[in-house]
N, C-alpha and C positions, 0 to 999 in steps of 0.2 A: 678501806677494809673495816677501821672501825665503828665507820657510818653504817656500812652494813648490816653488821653484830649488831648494833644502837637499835637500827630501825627491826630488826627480827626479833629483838630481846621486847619490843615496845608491840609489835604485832603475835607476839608469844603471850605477853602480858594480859594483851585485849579481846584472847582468845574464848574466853568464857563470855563476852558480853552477847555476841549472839545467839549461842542456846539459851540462856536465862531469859533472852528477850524474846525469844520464841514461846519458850514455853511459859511465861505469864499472859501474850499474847493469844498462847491456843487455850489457858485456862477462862482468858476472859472471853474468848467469842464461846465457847463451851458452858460459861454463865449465861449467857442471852440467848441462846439455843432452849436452854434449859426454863428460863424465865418465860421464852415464848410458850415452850409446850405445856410450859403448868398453865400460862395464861390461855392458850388456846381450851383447854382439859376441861379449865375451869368456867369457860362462858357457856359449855352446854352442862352445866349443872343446874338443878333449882336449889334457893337459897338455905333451904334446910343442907340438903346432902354438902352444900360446899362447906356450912357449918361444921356438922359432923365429920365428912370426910376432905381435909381440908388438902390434899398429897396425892389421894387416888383415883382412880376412874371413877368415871362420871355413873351411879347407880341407873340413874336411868338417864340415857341422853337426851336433854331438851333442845331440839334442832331450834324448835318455835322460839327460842329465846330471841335469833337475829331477825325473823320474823316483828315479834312483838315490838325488841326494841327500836326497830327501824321504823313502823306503824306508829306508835306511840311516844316516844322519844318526840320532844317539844322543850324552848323555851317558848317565853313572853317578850316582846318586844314593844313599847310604846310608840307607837306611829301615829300621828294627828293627834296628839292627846289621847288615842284609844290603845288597847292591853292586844296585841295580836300574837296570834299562835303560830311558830313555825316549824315546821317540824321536819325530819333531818331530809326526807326527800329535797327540798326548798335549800335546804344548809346545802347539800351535795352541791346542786346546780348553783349558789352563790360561790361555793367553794371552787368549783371548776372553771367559773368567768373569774374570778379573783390571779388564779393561780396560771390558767394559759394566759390571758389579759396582762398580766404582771413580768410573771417571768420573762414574756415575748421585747414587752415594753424595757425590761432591764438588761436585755440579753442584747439588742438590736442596736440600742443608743452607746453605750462603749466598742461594740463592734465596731460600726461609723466613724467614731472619736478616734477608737483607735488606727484603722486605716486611714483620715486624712494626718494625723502625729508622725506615722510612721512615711506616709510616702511624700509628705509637706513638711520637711522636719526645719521648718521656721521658728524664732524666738520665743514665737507663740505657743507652738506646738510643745517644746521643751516645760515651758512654765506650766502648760496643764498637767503633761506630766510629774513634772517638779508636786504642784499645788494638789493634786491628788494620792501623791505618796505624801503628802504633809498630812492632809485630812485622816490617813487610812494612820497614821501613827501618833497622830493627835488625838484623844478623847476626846468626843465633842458630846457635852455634860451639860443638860436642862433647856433643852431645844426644844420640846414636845409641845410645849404651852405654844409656844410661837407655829409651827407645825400646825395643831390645832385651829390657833386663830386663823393662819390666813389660807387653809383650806375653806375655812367658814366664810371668809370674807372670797375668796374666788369662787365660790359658788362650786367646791371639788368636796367639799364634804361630804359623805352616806350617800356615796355616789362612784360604784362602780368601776365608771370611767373613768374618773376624777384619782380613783386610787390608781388607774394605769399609767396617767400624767404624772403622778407625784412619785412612780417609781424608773418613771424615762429618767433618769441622771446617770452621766456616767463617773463618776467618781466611786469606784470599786477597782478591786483587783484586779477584774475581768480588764478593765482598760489595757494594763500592765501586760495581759496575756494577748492580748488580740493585741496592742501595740509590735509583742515579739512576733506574733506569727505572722503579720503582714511585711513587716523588714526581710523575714525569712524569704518570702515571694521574690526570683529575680527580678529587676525592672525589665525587662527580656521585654516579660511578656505583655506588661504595660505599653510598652514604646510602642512594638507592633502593631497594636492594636488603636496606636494614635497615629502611626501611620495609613493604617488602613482608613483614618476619618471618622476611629469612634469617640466621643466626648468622654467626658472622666466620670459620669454617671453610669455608662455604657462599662466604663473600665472598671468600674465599683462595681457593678451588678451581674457582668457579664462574666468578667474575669477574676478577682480576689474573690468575692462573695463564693461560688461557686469551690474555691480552692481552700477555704477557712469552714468546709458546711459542716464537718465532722465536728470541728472542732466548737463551732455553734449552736450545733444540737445537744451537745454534751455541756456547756456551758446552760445552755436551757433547762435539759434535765433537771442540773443540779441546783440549778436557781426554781426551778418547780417544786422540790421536793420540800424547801426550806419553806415558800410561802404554801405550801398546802397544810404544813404544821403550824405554823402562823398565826396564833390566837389573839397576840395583842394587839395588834395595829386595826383586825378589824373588829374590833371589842371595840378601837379608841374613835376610831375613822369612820366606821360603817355600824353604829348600832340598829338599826335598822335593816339590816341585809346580814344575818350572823352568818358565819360560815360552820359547817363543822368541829373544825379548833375549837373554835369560840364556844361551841353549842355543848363539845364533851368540856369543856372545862367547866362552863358553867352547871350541868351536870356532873362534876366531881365537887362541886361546891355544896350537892344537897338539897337545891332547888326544888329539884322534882323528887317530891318524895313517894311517888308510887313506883317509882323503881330506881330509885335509891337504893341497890344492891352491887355488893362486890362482883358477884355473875353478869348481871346488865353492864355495870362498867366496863366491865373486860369484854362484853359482847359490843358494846358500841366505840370503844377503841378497837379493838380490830376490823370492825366495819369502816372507821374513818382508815387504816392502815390499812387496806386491800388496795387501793387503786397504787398506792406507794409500792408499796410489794409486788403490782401487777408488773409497772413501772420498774424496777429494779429486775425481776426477772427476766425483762423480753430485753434489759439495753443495758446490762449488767457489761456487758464489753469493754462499750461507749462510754460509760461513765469512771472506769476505773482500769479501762486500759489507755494506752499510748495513742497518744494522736499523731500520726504518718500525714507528714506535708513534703509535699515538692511538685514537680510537673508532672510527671505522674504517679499516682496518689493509690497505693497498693490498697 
């Protein structure tokens, strides 16, 4: 009885923690609502009226701004020793083989890892596990220089591809995730299917793969969304192929000073944040709902 009291006096107590946490929650998505729509307001302004009216609608709306600065909008890039112009059409298409190319390569290689860990669960199996929750709680501090070099030396440097190899590792969280959801899978339906005389690539591909694809695609998303924001790696890896990121940041740097304006900036950030947003609209579900596994799969 007087555990009872104890634990009601103690959930009486903690009763205010959830509204408080609500509503700082709903004041700060109500802040980036608000941040967006000034920032949207403000990229069809010309640089005068944003001057002058820095809070209100746009005096006249300049549609032509996403125009101009998608036309216009360019770094410089040194290739062969010569100054080349890129401009952000060129950033889009680096930016889209970076980020499918990437994300694909980072999503697929701990899937793999993690289905042979979870259905091979040898000495071996454990240690990877073991040595990649080591890594992920480890700091791992002044790597880049080495990183650098022997991308140089493998011939993966400002090279596309080469960023696709260098992001196949499964040493992430993801492993941890796709390790639980394949344990999840009966062996039911593996045996079967080795009685029937399929191989275990057969059992991979035909059967787990097919029962983890929600849960793959969502893992993908959200590994797409991070490398499409992603300005340093190809600043570091790829200067030669700039991406987007790469191309607004160095445009908030000052670079380009013909349109080195607060309006243009907000105009080519949200031009790089439309396919993100296209993407969060249409799989909004997928990426922040509940992933449903079993044999069949609602």
């Amino acid at each position: 009885m007087n555990r009872v009291m104890k634990r009601n006096k103690i959930n009486s107590d903690r009763s205010w923690i959830f509204p408080v946490t609500g509503v700082v929650l709903a004041l700060y998505s109500l802040l980036l609502v608000l941040f967006f729509i000034w920032a949207l307001l403000s990229s069809f302004k010309a640089n005068l009226d944003f001057s002058n009216n820095l809070f209100g609608w746009p005096r006249k709306w300049m549609f032509s701004n996403y125009r101009v600065a998608f036309e216009n909008f360019f770094i410089q890039v040194q290739e062969k020793g010569h100054l080349r112009n890129v401009y952000m059409g060129e950033m889009f298409l680096n930016s889209i083989l970076y980020t499918v190319g990437s994300s694909f390569a980072a999503t697929v290689i701990p899937c793999i890892v993690g289905y042979l860990t979870a259905k091979f669960p040898y000495r071996f199996s454990r240690w990877l596990i073991n040595i990649t929750i080591i890594c992920l709680i480890i700091p791992i501090i002044g790597s880049l220089p080495s990183q650098l070099q022997i991308s140089k030396t493998m011939g993966l440097y400002d090279q596309l591809w080469g960023m696709w190899i260098m992001k196949a590792n499964f040493m992430s969280m993801y492993l941890l995730i796709f390790n639980s959801a394949f344990k999840a899978i009966p062996d039911a339906y593996s045996e079967a299917a080795r009685i029937d005389g399929a191989s275990e690539t057969k059992v991979l591909l035909s059967i787990a793969l097919p029962l983890v694809r929600s849960l793959f695609f969502t893992i993908m998303l959200i590994q797409a969304i991070g490398f499409w924001n992603d300005y340093q790696t190809p600043m570091l890896f790829m200067p030669d192929r700039p991406t987007v990121a790469y191309g607004l940041y160095v445009f908030n740097q000052g670079t380009i000073t013909q349109l080195n304006t607060v309006p243009f900036k907000l105009t080519a950030a949200l031009e790089m944040m439309a396919p993100i947003l296209i993407i969060f609209i249409l799989f909004n579900k997928k990426i922040i709902g509940n992933v449903t596994m079993g044999g069949l799969k609602q």
